[in-house]
C-alpha positions as CSV (number, residue, x, y, z in Angstrom):
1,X,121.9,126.5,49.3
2,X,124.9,124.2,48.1
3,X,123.7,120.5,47.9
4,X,126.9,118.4,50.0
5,X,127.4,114.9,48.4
6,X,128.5,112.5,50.6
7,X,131.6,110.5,50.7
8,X,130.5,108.0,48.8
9,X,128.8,109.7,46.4
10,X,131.4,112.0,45.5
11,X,133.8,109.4,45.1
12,X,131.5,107.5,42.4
13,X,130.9,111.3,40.6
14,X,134.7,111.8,40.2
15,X,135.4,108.5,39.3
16,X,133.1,108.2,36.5
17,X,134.1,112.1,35.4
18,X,137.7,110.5,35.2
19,X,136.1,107.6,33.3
20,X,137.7,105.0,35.4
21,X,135.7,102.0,36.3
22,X,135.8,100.7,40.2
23,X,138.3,98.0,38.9
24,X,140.4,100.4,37.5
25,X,140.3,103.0,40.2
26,X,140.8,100.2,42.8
27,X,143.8,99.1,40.7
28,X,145.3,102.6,40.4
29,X,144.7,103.1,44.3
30,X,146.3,99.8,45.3
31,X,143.0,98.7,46.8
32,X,140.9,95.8,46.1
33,X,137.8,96.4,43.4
34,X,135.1,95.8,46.8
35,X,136.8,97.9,49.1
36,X,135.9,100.2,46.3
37,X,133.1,98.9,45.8
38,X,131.5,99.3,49.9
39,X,133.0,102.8,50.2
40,X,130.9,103.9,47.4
41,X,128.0,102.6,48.6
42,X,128.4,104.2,52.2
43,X,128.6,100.6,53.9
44,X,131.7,101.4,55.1
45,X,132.7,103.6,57.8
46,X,134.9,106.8,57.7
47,X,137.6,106.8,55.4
48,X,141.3,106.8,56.5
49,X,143.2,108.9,55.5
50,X,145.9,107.2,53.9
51,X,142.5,105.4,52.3
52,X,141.8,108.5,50.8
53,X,145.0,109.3,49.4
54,X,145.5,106.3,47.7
55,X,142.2,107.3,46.1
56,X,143.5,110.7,45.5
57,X,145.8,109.2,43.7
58,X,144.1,106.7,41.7
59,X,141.9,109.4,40.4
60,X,144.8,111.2,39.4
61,X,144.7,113.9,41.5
62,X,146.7,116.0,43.7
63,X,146.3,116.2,47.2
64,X,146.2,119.5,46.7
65,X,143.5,119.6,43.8
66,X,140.5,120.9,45.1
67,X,138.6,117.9,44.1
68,X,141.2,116.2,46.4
69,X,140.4,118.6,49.4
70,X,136.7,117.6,48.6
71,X,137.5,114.3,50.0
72,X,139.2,114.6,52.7
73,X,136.5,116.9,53.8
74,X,133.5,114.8,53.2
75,X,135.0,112.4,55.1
76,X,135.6,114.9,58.0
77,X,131.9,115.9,57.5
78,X,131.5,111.9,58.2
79,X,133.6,111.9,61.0
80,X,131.6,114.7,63.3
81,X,129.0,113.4,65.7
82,X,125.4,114.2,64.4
83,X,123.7,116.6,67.1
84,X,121.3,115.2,69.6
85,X,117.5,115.7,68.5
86,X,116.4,118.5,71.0
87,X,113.3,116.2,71.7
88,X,116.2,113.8,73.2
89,X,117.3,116.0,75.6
90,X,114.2,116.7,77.1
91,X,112.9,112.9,77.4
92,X,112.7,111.4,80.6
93,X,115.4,109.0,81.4
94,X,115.5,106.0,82.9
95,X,118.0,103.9,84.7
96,X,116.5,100.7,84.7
97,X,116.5,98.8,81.8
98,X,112.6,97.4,80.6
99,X,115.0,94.3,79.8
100,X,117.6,92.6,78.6
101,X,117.2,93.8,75.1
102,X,116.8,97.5,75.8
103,X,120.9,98.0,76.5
104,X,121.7,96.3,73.3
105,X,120.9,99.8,71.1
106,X,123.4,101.3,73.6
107,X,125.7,98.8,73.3
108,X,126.3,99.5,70.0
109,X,126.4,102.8,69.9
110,X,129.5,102.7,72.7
111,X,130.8,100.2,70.6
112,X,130.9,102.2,67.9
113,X,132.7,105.4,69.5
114,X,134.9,103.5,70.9
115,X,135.7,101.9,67.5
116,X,136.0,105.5,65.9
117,X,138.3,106.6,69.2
118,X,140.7,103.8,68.4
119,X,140.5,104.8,64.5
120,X,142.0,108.4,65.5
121,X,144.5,107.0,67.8
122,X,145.5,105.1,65.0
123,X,145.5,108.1,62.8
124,X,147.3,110.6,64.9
125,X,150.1,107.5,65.8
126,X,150.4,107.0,61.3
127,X,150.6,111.1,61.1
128,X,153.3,111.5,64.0
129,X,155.6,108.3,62.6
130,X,155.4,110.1,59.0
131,X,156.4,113.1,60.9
132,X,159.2,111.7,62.3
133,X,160.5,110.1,59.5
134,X,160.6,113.3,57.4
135,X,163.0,115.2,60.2
């Protein structure tokens, strides 16, 4: 079975086999060397997509270079929800919380989605004004 880098790995491996150094390929992208920097380390979260044209780009590659389309789909891989454990489903639930700390995991978690929600609002708003500009 195929191994599937993710995004940030695969970023770093076609960076260095175009020989460019994060300065450079931050440079080239029109990006700063640690935005760079945290996207290949995975301490950032999912990718734009104008993010990862300008990267496209500052590798030197078409969009529609396979390596390219490798991209964009890691960071579609990133994107999807990761499935429930099944043991999950099956736990007993509880509404009341064993205190104050307890909702703060759950916090975050709802933070987060509704973080990524306003990401693809944002996303689907950038691709319909580019749409609209081309007619």
């Amino acid at each position: 079975m195929e191994s599937i880098e993710d995004f940030g790995d695969l970023l770093r491996r076609l960076r260095t086999d175009a020989r460019l150094s994060q300065n450079a390929l931050a440079r080239a992208a029109g990006m700063s060397p640690s935005n760079v920097n945290r996207i290949e380390a995975s301490k950032q979260g999912v990718p734009r997509k104008t993010t990862i044209i300008k990267l496209a780009r500052g590798l030197g590659l078409s969009l529609t270079d396979e390596r390219a389309q490798q991209l964009f789909a890691a960071a579609e891989r990133m994107a999807k929800p990761k499935p429930m454990p099944s043991t999950a489903l099956h736990a007993p639930f509880s509404m009341k919380p064993r205190g104050r700390h307890a909702l703060q995991p759950k916090l975050r978690e709802l933070k987060r989605i509704y973080l990524r929600g306003l990401e693809l609002i944002a996303d689907i708003e950038e691709m319909i004004a580019e749409d609209e500009e081309d007619e």
